[in-house]
N, C-alpha and C positions, 0 to 999 in steps of 0.2 A: 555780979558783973553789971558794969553801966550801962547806957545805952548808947554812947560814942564808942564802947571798949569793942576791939575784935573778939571773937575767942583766940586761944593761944594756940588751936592747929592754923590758923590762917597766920597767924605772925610766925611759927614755924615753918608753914610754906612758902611766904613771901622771903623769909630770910635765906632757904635754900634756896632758893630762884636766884634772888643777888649772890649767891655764892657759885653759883653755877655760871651768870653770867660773869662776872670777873674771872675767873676761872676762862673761860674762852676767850675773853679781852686779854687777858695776859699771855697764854696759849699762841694767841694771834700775833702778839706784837712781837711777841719773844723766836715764832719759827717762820712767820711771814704767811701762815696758814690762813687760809678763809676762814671763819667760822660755818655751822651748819646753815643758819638762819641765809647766811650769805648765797654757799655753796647752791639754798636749794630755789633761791632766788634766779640764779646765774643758768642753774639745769630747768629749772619752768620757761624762762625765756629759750633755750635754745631748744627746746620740744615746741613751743610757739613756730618759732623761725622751722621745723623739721615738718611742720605740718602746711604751713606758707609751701613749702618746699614743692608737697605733697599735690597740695591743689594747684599749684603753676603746670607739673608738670600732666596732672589730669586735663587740665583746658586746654595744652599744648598738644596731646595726646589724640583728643576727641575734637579739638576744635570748636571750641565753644571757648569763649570769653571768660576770662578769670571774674570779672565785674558779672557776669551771668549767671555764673557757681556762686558766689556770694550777693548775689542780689535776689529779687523776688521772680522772676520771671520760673513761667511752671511747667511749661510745655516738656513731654516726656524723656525728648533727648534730653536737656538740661539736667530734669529732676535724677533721669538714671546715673547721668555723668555727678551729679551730688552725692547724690548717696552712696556711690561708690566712692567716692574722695573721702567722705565722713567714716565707711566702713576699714578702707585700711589707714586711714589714721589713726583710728583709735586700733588697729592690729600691730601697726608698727610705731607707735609711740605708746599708745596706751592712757595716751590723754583724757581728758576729765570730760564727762559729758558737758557739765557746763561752759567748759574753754570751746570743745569742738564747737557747739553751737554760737561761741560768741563770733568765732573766728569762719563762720559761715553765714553770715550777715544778720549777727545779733539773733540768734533764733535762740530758743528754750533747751534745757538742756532736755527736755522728753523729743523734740523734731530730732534730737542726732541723733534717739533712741529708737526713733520710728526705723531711721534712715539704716541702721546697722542693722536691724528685725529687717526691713523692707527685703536690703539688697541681693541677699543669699537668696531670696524666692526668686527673684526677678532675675538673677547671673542664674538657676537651675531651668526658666524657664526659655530660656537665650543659649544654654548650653556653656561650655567651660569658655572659650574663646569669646568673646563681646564683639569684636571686630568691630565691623560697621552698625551702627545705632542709627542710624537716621531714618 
């Protein structure tokens, strides 16, 4: 074998890849279906949009500024009204640590890890009901 040559599982893999994708291109054009690649593009954004959703109605909820929940300010009501945003977004979407964190003002995907560890001490130590935070 030369040193340009592939081996031949990698030119058998590349060639099932193209046969896979025409295979969905034609699929596609023939029943008007998405593709997967499509599909999973189209369901990541509208889990994006369900978690927007999520913190709107948190800072609506508590009264704190959406720009507040996604910005740095640290003070306890804030930080509790966060991390409880971050803990059921990822229960009701199931979203990706690193998305939660970007979509809470660029933070690391370990702070929405802290945040979802954090919260269940913090709602046991407040009792089932949150109510007033301030």
């Amino acid at each position: 074998m030369g040193v340009h040559q592939a081996p031949s599982t990698y030119v058998a893999e590349a060639n099932a890849l193209a046969d896979r994708m025409l295979r969905a291109l034609r699929f596609e054009s023939k029943h008007g279906a998405m593709s997967k690649p499509r599909r999973l593009l189209t369901n990541s954004q509208a889990m994006e949009e369900r978690c927007r959703k999520i913190l709107r109605r948190f800072a609506g909820v508590y009264g704190v500024s959406f720009s507040d929940i996604v910005g740095r300010p640290k003070s306890d009501r804030v930080c509790l009204v966060r991390d409880a945003a971050i803990y059921w977004m990822r229960r009701r979407t199931g979203a990706s640590l690193p998305l939660l964190g970007t979509l809470v003002g660029n933070r690391d995907h370990t702070s929405a890890l802290q945040s979802i560890r954090r919260y269940p001490k913090k709602r046991l130590k407040m009792g089932r009901h949150v109510g007033d935070i301030s």
